[in-house]
Backbone bond lengths (Angstrom), bond angles and torsions (degrees), N, CA, C in turn:
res aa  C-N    CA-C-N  psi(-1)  N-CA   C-N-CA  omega(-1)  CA-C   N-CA-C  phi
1 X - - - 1.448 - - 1.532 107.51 -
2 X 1.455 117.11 126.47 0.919 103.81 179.46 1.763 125.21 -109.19
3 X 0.968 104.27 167.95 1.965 110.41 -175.24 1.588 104.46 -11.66
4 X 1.340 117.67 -65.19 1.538 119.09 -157.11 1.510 91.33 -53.01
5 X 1.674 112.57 -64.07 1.484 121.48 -149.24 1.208 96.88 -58.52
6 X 1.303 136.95 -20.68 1.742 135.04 -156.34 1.665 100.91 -85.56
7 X 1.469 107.96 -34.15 1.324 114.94 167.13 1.397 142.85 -86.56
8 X 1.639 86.43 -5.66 1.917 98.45 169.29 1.413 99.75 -98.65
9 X 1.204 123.61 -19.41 1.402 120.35 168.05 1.198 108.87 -60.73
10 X 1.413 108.72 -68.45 1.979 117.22 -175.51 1.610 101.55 -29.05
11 X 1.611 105.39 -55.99 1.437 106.50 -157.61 1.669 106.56 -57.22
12 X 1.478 108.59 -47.24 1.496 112.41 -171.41 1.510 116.18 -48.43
13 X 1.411 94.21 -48.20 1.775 107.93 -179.68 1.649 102.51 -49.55
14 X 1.149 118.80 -64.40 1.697 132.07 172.38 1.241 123.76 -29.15
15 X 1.582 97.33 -37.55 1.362 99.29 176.66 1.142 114.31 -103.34
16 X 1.419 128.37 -24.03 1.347 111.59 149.83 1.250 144.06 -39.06
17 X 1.267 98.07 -55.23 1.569 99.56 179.27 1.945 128.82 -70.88
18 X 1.469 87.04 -26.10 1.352 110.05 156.19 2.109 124.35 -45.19
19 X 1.548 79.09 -54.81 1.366 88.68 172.54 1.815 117.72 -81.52
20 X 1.333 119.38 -12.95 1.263 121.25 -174.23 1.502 103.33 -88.53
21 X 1.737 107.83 -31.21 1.522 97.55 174.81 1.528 114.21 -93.38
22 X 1.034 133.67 -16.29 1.708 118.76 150.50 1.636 122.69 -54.58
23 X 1.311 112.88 -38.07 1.724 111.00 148.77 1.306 113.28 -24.99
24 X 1.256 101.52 -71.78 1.827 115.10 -150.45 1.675 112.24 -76.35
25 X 1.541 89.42 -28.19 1.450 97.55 -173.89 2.083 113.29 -95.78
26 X 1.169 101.65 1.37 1.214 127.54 178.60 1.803 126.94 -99.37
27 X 1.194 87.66 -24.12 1.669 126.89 -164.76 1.721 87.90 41.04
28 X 1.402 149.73 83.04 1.080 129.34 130.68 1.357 119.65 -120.72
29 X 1.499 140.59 -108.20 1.597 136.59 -152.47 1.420 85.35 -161.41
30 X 1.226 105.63 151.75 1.916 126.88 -166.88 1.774 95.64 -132.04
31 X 1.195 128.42 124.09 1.472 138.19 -144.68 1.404 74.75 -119.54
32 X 1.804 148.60 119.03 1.553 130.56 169.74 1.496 91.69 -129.74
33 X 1.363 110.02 150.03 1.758 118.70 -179.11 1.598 72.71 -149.93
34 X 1.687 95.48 129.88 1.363 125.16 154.12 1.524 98.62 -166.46
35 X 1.982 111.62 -177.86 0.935 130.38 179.74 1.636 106.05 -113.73
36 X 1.829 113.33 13.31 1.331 110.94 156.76 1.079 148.45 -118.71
37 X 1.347 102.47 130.06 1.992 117.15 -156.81 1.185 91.70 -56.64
38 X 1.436 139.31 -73.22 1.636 154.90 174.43 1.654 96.45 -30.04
39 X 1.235 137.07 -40.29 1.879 100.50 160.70 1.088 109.96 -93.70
40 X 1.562 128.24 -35.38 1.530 114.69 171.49 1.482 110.15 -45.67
41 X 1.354 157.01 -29.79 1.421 130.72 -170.53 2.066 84.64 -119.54
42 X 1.262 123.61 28.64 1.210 119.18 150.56 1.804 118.99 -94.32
43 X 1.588 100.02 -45.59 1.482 107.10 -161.69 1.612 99.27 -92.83
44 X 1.954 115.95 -51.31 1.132 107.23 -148.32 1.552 127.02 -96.18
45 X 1.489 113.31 167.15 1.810 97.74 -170.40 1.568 87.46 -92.12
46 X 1.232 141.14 -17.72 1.285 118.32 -137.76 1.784 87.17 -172.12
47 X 1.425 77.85 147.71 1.891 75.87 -155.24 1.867 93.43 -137.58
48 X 1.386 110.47 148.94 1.624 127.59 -179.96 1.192 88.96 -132.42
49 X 1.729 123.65 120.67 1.564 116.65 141.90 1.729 111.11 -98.77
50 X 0.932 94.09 151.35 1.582 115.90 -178.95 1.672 105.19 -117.69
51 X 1.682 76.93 146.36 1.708 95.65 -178.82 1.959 105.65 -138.22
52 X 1.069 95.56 119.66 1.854 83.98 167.27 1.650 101.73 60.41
53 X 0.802 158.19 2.06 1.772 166.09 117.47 1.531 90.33 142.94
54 X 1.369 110.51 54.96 1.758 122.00 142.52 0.738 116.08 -118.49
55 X 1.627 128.08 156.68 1.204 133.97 146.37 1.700 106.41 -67.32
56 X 1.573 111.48 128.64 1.455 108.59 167.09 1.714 117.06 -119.23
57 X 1.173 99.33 9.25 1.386 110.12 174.87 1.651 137.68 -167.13
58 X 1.148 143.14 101.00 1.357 154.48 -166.94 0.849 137.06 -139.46
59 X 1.460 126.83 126.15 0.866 133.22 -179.26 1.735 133.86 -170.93
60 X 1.114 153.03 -142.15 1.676 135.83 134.56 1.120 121.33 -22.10
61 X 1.338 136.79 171.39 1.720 117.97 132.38 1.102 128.73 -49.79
62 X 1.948 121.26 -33.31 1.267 117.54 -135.81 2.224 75.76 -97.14
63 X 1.006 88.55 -26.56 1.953 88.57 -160.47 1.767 82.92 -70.84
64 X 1.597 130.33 -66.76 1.547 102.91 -171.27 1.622 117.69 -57.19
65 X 1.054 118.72 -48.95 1.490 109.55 -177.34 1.448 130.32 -79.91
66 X 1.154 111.40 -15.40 1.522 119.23 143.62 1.677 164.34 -118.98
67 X 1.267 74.66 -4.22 1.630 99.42 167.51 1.801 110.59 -107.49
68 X 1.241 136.57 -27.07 1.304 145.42 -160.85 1.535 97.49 -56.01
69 X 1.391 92.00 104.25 1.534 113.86 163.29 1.393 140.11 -109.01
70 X 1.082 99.48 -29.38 1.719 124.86 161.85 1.467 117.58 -65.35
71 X 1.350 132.11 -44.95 1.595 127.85 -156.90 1.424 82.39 -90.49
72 X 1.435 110.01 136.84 1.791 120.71 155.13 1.220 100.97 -89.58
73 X 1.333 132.78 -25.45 1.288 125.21 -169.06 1.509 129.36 -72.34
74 X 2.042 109.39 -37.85 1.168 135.79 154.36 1.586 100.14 -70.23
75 X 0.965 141.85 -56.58 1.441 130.42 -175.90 1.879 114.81 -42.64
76 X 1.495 97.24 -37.71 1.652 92.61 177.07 1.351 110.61 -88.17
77 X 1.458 111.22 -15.25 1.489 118.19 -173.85 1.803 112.11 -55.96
78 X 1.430 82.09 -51.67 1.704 101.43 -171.96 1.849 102.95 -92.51
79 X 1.267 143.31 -38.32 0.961 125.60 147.29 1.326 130.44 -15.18
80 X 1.582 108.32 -57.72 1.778 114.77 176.04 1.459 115.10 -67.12
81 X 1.391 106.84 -35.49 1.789 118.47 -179.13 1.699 95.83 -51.69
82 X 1.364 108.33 -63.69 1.726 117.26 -154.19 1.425 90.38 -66.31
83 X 1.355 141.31 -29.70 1.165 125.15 178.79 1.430 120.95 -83.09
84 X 0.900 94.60 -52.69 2.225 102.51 152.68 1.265 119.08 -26.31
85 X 1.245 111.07 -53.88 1.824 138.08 166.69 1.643 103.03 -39.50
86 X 1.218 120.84 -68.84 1.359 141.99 174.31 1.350 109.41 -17.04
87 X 1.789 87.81 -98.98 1.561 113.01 177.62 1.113 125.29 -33.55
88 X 1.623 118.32 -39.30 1.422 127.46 -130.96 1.271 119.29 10.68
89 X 1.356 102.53 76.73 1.872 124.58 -173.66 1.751 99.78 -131.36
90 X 1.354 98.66 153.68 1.563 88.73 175.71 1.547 120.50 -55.05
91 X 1.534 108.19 153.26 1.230 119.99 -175.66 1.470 95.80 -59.56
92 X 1.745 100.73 157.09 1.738 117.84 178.76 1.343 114.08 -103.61
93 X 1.201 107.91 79.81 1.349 106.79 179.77 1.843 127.13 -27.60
94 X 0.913 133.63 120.66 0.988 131.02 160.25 2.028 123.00 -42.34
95 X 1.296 117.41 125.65 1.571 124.12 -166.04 2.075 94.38 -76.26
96 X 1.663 79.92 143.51 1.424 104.05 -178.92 1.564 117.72 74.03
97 X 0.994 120.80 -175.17 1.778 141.73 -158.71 1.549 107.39 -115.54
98 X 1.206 113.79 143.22 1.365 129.96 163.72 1.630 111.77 -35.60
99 X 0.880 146.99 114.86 1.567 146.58 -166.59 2.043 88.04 -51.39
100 X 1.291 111.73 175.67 1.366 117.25 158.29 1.509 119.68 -91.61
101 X 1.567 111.76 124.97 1.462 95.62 -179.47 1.612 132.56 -57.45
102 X 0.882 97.53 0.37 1.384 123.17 175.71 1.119 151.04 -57.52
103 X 1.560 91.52 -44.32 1.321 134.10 -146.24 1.582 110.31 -150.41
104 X 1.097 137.04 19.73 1.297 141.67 -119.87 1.855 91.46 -96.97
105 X 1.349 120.57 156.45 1.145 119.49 -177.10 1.620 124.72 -81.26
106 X 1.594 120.94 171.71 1.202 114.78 -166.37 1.741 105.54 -79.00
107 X 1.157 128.03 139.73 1.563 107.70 154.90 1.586 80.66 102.14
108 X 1.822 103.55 -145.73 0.949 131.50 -171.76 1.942 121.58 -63.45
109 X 1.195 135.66 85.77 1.036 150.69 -170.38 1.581 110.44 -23.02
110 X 1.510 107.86 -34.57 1.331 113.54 -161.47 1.792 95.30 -121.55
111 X 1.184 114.93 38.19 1.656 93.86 -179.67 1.462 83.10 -112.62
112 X 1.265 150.58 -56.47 1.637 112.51 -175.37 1.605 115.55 -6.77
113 X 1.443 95.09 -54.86 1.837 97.03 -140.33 2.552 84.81 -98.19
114 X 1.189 116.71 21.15 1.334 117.72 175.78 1.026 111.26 -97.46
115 X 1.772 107.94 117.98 1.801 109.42 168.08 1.703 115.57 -65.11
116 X 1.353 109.39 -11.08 1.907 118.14 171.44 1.237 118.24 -97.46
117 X 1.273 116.09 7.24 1.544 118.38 -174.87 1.752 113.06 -60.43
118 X 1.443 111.47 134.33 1.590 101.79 164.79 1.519 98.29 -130.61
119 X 1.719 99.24 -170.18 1.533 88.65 -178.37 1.406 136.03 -79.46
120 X 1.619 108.44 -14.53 1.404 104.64 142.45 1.857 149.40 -31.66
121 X 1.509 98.37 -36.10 1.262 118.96 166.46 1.734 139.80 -59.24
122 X 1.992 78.20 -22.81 1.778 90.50 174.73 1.217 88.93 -109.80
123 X 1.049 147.54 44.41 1.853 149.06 132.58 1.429 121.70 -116.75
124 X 1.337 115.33 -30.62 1.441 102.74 -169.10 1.735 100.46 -88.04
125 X 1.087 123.64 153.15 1.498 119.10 -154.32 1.728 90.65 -107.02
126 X 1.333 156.43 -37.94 1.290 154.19 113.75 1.392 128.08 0.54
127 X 2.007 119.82 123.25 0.913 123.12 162.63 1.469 124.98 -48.69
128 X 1.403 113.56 115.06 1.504 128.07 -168.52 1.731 115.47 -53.27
């Protein structure tokens, strides 16, 4: 890691905690949107992932990140993380593109881009 990153880290941490103690010291609710798991199971009690402008998964921390049995979508999400974890090799991107909002697919939002997809998946309108 070098100099810069050690200090965008510092900063993030800083501001986390910054922001966790105006929570506490505020007593109200902290609204966080990112794409990181590492502050989501740092900062939050209760967690929504979104897919394609759904929610496909919610719940505690402890029920999405450790109990989540239902979402295929979080299941590959965090599958790739824990293996990422491993290696410490670059992350594995997940195959294919964000659907178009536009244009969005039949069924399951995220089975284009699902290595578990069957043909059920392009009908049932629910994360599998």
């Amino acid at each position: 890691m070098n100099q810069q990153q050690l200090l965008m880290l510092q900063f993030k941490l800083k501001f986390l905690d910054l922001m966790t103690d105006l929570k506490i010291s505020l007593e109200t609710s902290m609204l966080l949107i990112t794409h990181d798991l590492g502050v989501v199971a740092q900062v939050c009690d209760k967690v929504a992932i979104m897919y394609a402008g759904e929610i496909v998964e919610y719940g505690t921390l402890e029920d999405v990140f450790e109990k989540s049995k239902t979402s295929i979508y979080f299941r590959t999400i965090w599958i790739l993380f824990q293996v990422w974890m491993k290696k410490k090799t670059r992350l594995v991107p997940i195959k294919g593109l964000m659907p178009d909002p536009t244009n969005l697919p039949t069924g399951c939002k995220f089975n284009p881009r699902c290595p578990h997809a069957t043909e059920l998946c392009s009908q049932k309108s629910s994360y599998c």
